[in-house]
N, C-alpha and C positions, 0 to 999 in steps of 0.2 A: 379520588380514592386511592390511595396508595397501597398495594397489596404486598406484603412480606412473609407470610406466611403461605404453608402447601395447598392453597385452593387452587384446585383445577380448573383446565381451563371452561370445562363445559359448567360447570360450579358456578365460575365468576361473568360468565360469557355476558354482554349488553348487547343488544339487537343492532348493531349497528351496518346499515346497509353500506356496500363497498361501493364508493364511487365508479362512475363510469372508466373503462380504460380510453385513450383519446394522446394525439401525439402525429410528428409532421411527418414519422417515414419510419416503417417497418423491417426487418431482415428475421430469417430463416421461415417466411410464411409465404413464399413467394409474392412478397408485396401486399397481400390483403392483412388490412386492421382486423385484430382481434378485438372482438366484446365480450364482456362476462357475461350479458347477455347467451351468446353465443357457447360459449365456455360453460353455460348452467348443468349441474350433475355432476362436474370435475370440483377435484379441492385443486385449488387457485394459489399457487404462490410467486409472490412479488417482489421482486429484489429492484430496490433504487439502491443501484450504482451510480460510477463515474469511475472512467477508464485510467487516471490516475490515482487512485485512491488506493494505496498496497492494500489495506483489509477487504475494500471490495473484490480485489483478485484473491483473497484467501477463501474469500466466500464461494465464491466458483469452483475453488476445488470440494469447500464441502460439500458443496449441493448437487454432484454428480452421480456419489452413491445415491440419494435420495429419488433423483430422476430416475437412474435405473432400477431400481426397485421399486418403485410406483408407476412405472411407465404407464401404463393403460388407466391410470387414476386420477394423476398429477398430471398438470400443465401449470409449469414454468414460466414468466415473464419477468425478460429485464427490463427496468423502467431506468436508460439513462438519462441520469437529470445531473448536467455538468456544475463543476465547480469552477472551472477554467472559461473562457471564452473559446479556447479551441474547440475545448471538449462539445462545443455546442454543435459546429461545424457536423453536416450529415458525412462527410469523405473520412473526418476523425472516427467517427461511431462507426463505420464499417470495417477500417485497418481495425480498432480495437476488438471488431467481434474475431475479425480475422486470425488477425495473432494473435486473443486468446484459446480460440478452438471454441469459441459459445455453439451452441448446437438448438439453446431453448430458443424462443421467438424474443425479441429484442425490439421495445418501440422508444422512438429517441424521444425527448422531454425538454425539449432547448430553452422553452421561458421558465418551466420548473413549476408549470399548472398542476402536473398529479402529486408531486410532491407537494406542494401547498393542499393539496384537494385531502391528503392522506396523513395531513399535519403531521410530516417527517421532517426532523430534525437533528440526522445525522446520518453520514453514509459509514457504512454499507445498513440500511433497513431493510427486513424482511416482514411481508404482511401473509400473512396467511386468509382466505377468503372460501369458503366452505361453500357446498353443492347447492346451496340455497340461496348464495351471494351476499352470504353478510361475512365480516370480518370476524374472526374469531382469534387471532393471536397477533401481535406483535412483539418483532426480535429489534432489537440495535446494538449493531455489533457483528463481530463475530463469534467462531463458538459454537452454535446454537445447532450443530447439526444434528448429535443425537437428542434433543430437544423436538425440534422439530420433526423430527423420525416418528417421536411419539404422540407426536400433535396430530399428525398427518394419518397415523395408525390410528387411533380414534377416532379420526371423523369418519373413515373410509369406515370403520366398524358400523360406527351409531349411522351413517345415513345410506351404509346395506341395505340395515334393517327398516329403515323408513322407509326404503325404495327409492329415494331423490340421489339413488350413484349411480352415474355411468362409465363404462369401460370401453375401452378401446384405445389403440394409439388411433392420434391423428395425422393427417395426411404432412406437415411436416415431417414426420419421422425420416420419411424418405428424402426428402428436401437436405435434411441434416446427413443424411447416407451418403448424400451425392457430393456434396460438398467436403467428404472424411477423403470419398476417394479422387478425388481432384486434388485434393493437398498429398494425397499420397503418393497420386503420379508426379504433381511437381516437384516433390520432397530431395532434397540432395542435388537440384540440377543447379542451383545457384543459391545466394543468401536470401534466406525470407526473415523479416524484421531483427535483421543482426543489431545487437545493442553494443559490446565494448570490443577495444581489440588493440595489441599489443604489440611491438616490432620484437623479436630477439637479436641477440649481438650479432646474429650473420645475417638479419635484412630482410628476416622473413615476418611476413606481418600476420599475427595469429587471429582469428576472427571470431566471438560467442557469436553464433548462429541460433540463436532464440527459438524461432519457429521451428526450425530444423533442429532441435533437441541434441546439437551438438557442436564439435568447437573445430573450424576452419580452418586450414591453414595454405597462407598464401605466399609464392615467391616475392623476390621484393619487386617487380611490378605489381604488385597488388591487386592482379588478375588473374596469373595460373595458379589456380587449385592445386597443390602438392597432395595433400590429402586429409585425411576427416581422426576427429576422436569420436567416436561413439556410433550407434547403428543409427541414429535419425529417429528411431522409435523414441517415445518416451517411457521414461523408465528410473530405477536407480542401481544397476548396476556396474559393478568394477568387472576390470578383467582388460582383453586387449584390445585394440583400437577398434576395431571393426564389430565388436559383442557390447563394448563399454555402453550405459546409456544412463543419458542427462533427461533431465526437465526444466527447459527456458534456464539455460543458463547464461551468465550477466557478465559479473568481473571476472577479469582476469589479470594476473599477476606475476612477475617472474621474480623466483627466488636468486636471491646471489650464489653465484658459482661456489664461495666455501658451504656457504647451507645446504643449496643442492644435493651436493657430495657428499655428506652425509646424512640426508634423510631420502637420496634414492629419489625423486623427482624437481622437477625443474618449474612447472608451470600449476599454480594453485586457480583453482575453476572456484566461482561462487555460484553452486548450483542452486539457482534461485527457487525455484516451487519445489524443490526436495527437502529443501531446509538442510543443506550439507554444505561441506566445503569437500572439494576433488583437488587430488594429486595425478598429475602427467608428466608422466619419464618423456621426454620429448626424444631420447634416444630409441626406446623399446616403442613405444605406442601405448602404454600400458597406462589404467586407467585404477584408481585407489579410492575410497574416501579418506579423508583424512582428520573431518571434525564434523560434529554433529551425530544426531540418532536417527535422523529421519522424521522425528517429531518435530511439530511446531512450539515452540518457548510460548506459553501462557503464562505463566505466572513462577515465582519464586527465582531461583537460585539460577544465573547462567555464566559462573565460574566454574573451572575446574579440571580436569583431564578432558580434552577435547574430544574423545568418542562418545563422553558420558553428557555431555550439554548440549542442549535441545536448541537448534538455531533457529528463527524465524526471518525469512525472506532475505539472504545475503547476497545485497544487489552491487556492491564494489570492492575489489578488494586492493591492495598496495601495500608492498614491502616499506619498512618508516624505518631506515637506521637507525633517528635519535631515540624512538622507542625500543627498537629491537625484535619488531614481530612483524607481524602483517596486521594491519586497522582492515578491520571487516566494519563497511558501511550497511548496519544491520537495520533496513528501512523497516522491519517490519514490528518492530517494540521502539524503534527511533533513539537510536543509539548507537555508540561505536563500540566494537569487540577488538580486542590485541588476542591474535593468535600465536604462539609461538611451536613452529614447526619442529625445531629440535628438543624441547621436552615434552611438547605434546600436550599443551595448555588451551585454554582460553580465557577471557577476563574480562568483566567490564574493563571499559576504557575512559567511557564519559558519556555523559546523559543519563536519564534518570527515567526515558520510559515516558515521560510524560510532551505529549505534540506542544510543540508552539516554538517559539522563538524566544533565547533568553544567554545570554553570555555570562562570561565570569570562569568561577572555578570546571571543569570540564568535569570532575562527579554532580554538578548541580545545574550544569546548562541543561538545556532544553532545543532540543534535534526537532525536525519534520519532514520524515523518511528521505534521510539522505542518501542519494543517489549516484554520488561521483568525486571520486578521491584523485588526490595530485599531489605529488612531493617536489619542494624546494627549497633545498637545504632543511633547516627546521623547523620548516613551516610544511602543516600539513593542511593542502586547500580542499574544500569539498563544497559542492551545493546539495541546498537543503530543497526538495524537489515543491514540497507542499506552502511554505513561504516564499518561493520563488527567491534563495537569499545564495550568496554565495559567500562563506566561511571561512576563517582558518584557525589553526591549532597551532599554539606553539607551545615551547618550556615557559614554567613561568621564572625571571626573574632570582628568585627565590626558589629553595627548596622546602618540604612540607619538616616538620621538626623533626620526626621519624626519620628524616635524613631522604624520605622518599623524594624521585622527581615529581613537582606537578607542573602541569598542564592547564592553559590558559585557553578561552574561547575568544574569537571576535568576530562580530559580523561585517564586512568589507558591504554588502547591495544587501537590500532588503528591510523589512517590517516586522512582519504580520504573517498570519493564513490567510489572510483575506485581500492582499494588495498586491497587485504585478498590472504589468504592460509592456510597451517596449519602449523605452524611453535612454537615451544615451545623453550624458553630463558626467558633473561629479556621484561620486560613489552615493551621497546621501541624497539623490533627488533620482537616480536611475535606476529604474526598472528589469525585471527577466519574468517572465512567464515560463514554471515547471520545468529546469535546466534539470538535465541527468547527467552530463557530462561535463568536462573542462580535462586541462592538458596544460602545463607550464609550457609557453610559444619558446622558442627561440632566443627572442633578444628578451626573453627574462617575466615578459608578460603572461596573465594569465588565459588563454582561451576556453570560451565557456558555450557547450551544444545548447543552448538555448531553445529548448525543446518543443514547446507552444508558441515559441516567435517563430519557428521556421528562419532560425538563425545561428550565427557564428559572431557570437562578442568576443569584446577584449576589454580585461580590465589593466590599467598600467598601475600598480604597487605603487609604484614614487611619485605620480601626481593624482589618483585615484580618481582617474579620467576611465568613463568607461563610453565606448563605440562599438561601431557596427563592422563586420565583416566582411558577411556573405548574407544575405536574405532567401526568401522564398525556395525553402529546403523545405524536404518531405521529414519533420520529425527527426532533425537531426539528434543521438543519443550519447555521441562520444567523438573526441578527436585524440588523433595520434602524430606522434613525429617520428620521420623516416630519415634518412641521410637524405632524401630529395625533397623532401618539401614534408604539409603537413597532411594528411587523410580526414575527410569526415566520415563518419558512419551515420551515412543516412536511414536511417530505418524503414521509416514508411516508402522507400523507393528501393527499398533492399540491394543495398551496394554502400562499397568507397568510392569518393569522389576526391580527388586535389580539394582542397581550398588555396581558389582566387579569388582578389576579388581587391580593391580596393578602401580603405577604410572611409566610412562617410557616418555622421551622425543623424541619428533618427530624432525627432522631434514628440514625439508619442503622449498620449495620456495617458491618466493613471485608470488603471481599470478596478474594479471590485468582481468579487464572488456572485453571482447571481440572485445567490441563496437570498432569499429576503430577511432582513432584521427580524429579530423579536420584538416587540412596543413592551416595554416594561414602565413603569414609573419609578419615583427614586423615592429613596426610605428603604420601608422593610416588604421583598418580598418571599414567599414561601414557596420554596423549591423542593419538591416530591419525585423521588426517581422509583417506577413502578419494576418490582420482582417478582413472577409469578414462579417459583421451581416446575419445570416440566411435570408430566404426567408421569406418577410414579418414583415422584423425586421428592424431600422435603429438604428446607434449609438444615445444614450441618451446625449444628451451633454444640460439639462436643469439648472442643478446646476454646470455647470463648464466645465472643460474638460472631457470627456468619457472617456478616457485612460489616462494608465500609465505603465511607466517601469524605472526598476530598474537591475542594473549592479553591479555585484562585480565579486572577482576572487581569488581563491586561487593556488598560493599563493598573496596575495596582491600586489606583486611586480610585477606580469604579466604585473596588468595593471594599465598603467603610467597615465592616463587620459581617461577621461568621463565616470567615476563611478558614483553611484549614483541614486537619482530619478526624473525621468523628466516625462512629459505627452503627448509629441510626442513618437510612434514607431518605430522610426530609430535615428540612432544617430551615430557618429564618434567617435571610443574609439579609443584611442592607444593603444598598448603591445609594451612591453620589447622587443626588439631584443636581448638581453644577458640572457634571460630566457630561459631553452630548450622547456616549455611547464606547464603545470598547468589546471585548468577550471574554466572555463568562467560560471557563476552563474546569469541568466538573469530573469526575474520575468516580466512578461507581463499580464495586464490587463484591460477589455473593457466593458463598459457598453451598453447595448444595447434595445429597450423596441418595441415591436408591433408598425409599423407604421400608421394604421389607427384606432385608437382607439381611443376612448377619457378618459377611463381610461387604458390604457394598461397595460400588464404585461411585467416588468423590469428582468431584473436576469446581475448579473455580469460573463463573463469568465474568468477564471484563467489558467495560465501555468507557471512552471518553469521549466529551462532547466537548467542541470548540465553539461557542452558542453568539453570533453576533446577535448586540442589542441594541438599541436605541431608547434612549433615557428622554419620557416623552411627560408632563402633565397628562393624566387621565388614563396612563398607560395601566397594561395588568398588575395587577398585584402576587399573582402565580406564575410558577415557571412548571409545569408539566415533564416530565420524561420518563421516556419509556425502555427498559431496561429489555425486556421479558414480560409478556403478561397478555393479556386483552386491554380494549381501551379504556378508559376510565368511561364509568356512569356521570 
């Protein structure tokens, strides 16, 4: 049943009882499993993550207010169910709670049983499960927080009044207390999960200190602490070094001495969960924003006067001469931003917003939150963290007729969402597992923090021979080059290490996404994306139709017909019966605005799904998906 219209959710609700909760190893409950069982009288909410996923960290911030304001009501579970083979690792799921600061109870999901039990079909998922233990709403996506505000405000009403709610916090609470001020006494004594870092021309190497909600900096031993930009609290604001405050900040960047000098700082910060870009006078201490609003970019327009456009997740950043700005690796709409500091801009640069993997013109390629920029000469490298690919940009050839420069995509490693390992060879057979990092080496090569391998590769450009470096690293995030050699930034072991190591080739297999296929058949099947508008919300359909969706597939060939963009949510595609399989690349979006207002407040939802299939005789004929809504009858 496809729902598009304002039924609520207690309207549309189907009895459907939540599966059991069940999983190899627990964190913030002092080791004991949770059961809904046990949970009965709380409304129950579910988040299947995975710790590289940028949306499922966006989700975590929204669902903090929600925790606290339901404390005594609501009980939280994260269900992480990996897309990575690291992510499956119990030591991965514990750094992840770590440095994100989770607080709710967290049970690991390594074969991906609740996810299958919960028929989810994309991360970040949220399920909502009511005082009586049946399912009552399903979200995919993000977004959904004042949504779910109002989801959660309704049942807590209607099952007062039945008497089936109970209040109280539970005895994690304090569990999560102890664990605030432990990270508070360690806070500032050394790096906790530092992710990039940058040398300047006098040797001093600058450090994003993640965890520590602020930006390092080191003599060039790469040992004495000189000293800090920010207070370590998390925060966003400007001012001098010791008041400034960051949240998880990522790239860093050093502007050229003539730019510098006239925009008054030296050192551009990508403050990643604030959704800004920071300026540091490296002289004064002094601490600026310099682009972004503080809002996350959902949808429309992100050109324009750089205090007035809304950034999402700006996890690298690099000064590009051939272009003339700083390229912000914007992981979290999966795309690239050109900032220009001296007129005070921003712009698209290339990508289009849509995940997956796809070269050519760089307004039509296709990013997967790309996590780590490198310039050399006119080539600009990055990897793509969600393909496991490593990239690069250059001019193209030609100019566009407008006389404009364009820009050229190429992928150097990689696929797919769905394909890594660790495998070293030529360029088109070798593997990387979730890189965040890379650094142009010395004699010209590329080095790449190989993040999920717990490695340091090298790709060589002129025989597009890629090896091994260094192995068995905690989560390396970024490398840097010093006048004495070159630094990793380890993360999960919170420090710089030299890279030594000899080069040796790994032999590896190719790995897959855990997530299990869909069984579809080939021909024609009917694909339904469910939209329920929150409680109090109807579709906006004033300027036109409220919705839209968009279909592709890689590889192209899947799908024979009904690609494209239309503005109904369901649709008849065909697939290939002669294809074994591929994904399904679906792009769902709904406008929705307060139903009783006279000026109401609007906001759009978004989702995309990257859907592996398997092209089977006797497979389904339906593709289900869930937007918003409760589950289908």
């Amino acid at each position: 049943m496809l729902l598009t219209s304002g039924v609520s959710a207690e309207q549309s609700k189907s009895r459907v009882r939540a599966p059991e909760l069940t999983g190899d190893a627990w964190w913030n409950t002092g080791g004991e499993p949770l059961t809904l069982r046990g949970l009965r009288g709380r409304v129950v909410l579910l988040d299947f993550w995975t710790s590289g996923c940028i949306n499922c960290l966006h989700v975590l911030d929204e669902l903090r207010p929600l925790e606290e304001e339901f404390a005594d009501v609501l009980v939280t579970v994260g269900v992480h169910s990996p897309k990575f083979a690291h992510e499956g690792d119990r030591e991965s799921v514990a750094a992840a709670v770590a440095r994100l600061g989770v607080e709710h109870p967290v049970v690991s999901d390594p074969d991906m049983s609740l996810w299958q039990q919960y028929a989810v079909k994309a991360w970040p998922t949220l399920v909502v499960v009511d005082p009586e233990g049946y399912v009552v709403h399903v979200a995919a996506g993000e977004g959904h927080g004042e949504a779910l505000r109002r989801v959660i405000a309704d049942l807590v009403e209607e099952h007062e009044r039945k008497g089936t709610l109970r209040r109280g916090e539970l005895d994690w609470s304090e569990i999560a207390r102890t664990q605030r001020e432990e990270a508070e006494r360690a806070r500032l004594d050394g790096l906790r999960f530092p992710s990039k870092a940058v040398v300047t021309a006098e040797g001093r190497v600058l450090v994003a200190d993640t965890a520590n909600h602020s930006i390092a900096e080191f003599a060039s031993d790469a040992e004495t602490l000189l000293r800090r930009f920010g207070s370590g609290e998390r925060g966003a604001a400007d001012g001098a070094f010791d008041v400034a405050r960051f949240a998880e900040p990522s790239g860093l960047a050093l502007l050229p001495p003539h730019v510098a000098d006239r925009v008054g700082y030296h050192l551009i910060v990508a403050d990643t969960a604030n959704n800004l870009l920071r300026g540091v006078d490296l002289r004064t201490g002094s601490v600026r924003t310099v682009a972004g609003t503080g809002r996350q970019w959902r949808d429309g327009d992100d050109s324009g006067k750089a205090g007035e456009v809304d950034l999402t997740s700006p996890w690298d950043v690099r000064w590009w001469e051939t272009a003339g700005g700083v390229v912000i690796a914007m992981a979290g709409n999966h795309t690239l931003s050109l900032f220009d500091p001296v007129e005070g801009t921003i712009s698209r640069f290339a990508g289009t917003t849509v995940e997956g993997l796809r070269d050519g013109e760089a307004g039509e390629a296709f990013f997967a939150q790309t996590s780590g920029l490198a310039v050399a000469d006119d080539r600009l490298w990055f990897v793509d963290a969600e393909t496991s690919a490593l990239r690069y940009l250059e001019p193209a050839t030609d100019d566009a007729a407008d006389g404009e420069r364009r820009y050229v995509v190429h992928t150097s490693v990689g696929s797919d969402l769905f394909t890594f390992g660790h495998r070293d060879g030529t360029a088109d057979t070798a593997l990387l597992q979730h890189p965040l990092g890379l650094t142009v080496l010395p004699d010209g090569a590329i080095g790449i923090a190989d993040t999920y391998n717990g490695a340091v590769r090298r790709f060589d450009p002129g025989t597009g021979e890629v090896s091994t470096l260094v192995r068995e690293l905690a989560e390396p995030s970024d490398l840097v080059v010093t006048d004495t050699g070159v630094l990793v930034v380890e993360s999960a072991a919170h420090r710089l290490r030299p890279l030594h190591g000899d080069t040796e080739v790994v032999a590896g297999d190719a790995l897959a996404v855990r997530r299990p296929p869909t069984v579809l058949g080939g021909g024609e099947v009917r694909l339904t994306v469910t939209f329920v508008p929150p409680p109090g919300e109807k579709l906006d359909d004033r300027f036109g139709p409220s919705t839209r969706l968009e279909v592709s597939a890689s590889p192209p060939e899947l799908l024979v017909d009904g690609g494209g963009v239309g503005t109904d949510l369901e649709r008849t595609v065909t697939l290939a019966d002669d294809v074994e399989g591929g994904v399904l690349q679906v792009v769902a979006q709904a406008a929705s605005c307060a139903s009783d207002a006279e000026h109401p407040v609007c906001r759009i939802t978004r989702q995309d799904w990257g859907v592996p299939v398997r092209i089977e005789s006797g497979g389904a004929s339906a593709l289900p998906l869930v937007m918003a809504g409760t589950p289908a009858e």
